[in-house]
Backbone bond lengths (Angstrom), bond angles and torsions (degrees), N, CA, C in turn:
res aa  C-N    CA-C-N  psi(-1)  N-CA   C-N-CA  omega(-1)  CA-C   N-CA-C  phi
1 X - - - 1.466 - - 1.530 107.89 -
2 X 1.388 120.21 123.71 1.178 137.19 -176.39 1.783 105.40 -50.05
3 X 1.396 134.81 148.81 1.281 119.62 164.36 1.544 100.33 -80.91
4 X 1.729 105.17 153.47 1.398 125.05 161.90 1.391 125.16 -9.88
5 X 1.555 105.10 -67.15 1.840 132.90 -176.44 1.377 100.90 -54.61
6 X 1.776 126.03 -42.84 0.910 147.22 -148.26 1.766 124.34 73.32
7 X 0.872 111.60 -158.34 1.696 128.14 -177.96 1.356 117.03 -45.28
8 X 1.195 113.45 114.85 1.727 105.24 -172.35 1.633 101.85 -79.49
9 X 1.374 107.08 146.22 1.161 125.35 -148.27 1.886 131.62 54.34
10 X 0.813 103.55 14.65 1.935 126.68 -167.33 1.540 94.87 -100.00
11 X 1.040 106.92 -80.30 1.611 139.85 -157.49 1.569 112.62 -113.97
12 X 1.717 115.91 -22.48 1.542 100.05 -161.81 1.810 78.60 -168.32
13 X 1.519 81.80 166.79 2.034 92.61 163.43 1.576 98.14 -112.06
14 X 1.241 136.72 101.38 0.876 140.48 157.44 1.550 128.04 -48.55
15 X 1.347 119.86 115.36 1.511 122.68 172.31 1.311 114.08 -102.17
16 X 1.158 133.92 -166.97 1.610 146.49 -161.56 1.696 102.72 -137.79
17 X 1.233 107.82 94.38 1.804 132.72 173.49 1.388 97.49 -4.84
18 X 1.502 123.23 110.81 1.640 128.58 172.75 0.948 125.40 74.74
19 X 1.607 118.07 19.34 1.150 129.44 160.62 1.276 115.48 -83.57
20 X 1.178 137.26 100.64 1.780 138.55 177.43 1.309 102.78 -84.16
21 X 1.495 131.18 -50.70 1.468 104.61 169.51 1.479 134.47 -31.19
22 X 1.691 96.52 -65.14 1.174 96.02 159.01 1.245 175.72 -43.08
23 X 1.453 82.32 -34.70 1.679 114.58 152.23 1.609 132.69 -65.76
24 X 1.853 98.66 -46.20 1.520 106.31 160.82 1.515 118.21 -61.94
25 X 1.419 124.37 -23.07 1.638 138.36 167.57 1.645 105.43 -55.58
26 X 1.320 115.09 -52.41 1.066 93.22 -166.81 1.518 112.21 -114.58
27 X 1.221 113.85 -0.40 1.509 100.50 131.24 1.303 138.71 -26.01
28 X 1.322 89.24 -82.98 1.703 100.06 179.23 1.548 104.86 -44.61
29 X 1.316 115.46 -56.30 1.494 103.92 -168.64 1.389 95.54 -52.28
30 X 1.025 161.21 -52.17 1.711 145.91 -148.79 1.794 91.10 -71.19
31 X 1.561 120.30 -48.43 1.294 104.34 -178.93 1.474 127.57 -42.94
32 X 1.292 97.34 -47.08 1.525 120.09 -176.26 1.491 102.30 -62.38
33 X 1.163 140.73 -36.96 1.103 153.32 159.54 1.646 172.92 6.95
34 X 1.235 98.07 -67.49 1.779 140.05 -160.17 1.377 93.01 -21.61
35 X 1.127 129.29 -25.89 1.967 113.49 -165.19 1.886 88.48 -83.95
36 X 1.660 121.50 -50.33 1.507 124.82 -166.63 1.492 101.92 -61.78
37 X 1.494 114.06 -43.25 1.484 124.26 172.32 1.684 117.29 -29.12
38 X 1.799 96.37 -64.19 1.645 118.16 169.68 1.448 117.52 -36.50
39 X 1.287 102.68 -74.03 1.320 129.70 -175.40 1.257 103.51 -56.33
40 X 1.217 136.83 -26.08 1.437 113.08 -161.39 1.970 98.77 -123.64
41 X 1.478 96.39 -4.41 1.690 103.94 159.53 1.584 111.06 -64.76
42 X 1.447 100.70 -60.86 1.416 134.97 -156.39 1.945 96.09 -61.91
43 X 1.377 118.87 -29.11 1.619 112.43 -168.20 1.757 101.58 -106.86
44 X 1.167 99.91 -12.14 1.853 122.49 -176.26 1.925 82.09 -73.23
45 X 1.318 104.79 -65.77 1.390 93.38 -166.64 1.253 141.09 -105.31
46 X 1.597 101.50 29.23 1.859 135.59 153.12 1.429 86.86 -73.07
47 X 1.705 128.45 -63.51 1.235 122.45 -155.18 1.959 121.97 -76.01
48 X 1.209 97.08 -2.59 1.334 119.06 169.65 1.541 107.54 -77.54
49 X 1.327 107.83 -67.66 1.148 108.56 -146.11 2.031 108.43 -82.46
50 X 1.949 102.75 -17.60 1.197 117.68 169.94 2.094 110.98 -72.54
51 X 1.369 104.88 -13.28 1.240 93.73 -165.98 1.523 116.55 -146.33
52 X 1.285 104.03 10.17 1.336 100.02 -170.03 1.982 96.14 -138.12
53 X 1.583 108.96 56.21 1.346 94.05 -174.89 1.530 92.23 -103.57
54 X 1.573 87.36 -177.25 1.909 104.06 172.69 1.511 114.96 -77.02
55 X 1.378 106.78 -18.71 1.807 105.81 162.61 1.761 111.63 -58.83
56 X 1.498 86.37 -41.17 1.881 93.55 -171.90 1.502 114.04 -63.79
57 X 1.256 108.65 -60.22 1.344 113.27 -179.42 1.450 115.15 -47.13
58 X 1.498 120.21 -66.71 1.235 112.32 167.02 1.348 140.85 -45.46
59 X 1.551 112.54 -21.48 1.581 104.09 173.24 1.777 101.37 -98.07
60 X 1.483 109.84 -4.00 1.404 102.60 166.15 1.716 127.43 -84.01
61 X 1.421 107.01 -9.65 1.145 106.02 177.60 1.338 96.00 -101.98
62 X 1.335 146.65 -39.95 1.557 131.77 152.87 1.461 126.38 -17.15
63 X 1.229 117.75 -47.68 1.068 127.20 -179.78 1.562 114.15 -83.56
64 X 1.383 122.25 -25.81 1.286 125.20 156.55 1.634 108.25 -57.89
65 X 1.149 127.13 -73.11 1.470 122.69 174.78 1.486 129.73 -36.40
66 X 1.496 104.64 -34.75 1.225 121.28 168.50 1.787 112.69 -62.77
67 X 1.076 120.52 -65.33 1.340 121.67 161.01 1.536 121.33 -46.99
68 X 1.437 120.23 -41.33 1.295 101.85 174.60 1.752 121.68 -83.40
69 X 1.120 119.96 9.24 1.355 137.46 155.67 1.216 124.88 -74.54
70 X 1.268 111.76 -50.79 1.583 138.90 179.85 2.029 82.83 -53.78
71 X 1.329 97.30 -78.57 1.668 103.85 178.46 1.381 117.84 -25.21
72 X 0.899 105.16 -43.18 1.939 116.76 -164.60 1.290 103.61 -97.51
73 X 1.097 119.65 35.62 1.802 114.08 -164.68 1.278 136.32 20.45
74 X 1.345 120.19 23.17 1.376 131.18 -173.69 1.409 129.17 -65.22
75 X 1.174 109.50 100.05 1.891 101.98 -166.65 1.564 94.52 -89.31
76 X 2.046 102.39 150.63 1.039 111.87 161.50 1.631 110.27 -66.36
C-alpha cells in the first residue's frame, strides 16, 4: 500500500518519522530547487485531487459500514 504523501520523490521527499535532520535535508533541497519544488507540487496535486475527493471519501466510508454490517450479521 502506497503511503498517503505518496512516492518519495513522485509526489513528496519522504523522511523517516522524527528525523529533523532529515527533514531540514530535504527542505533545503526543495529551496535549492524550484524546478523539483514544481514538479513535485504539480504531481502532489494530480494525486490529491485524483484521489482524495469528497465523492471518494464518502463512498469509502459507505463501504466501510457496509462491511461492518456484513460483519455483524445485520440483514437489511
Amino acid at each position: 500500500i502506497p503511503e498517503v504523501s505518496g512516492r518519495d520523490g513522485e509526489t513528496c521527499l519522504a523522511v523517516p518519522p522524527g528525523d529533523a535532520d532529515a527533514l531540514a535535508g530535504a527542505l533545503a533541497r526543495l529551496l535549492d530547487h524550484p524546478e523539483l519544488r514544481a514538479r513535485l507540487g504539480a504531481a502532489g496535486r494530480e494525486r490529491v485531487l485524483a484521489n482524495f475527493t469528497w465523492a471518494r471519501a464518502a463512498a469509502g466510508t459507505a463501504e466501510l459500514y457496509r462491511q461492518a454490517i456484513i460483519a455483524r450479521g445485520v440483514r437489511r
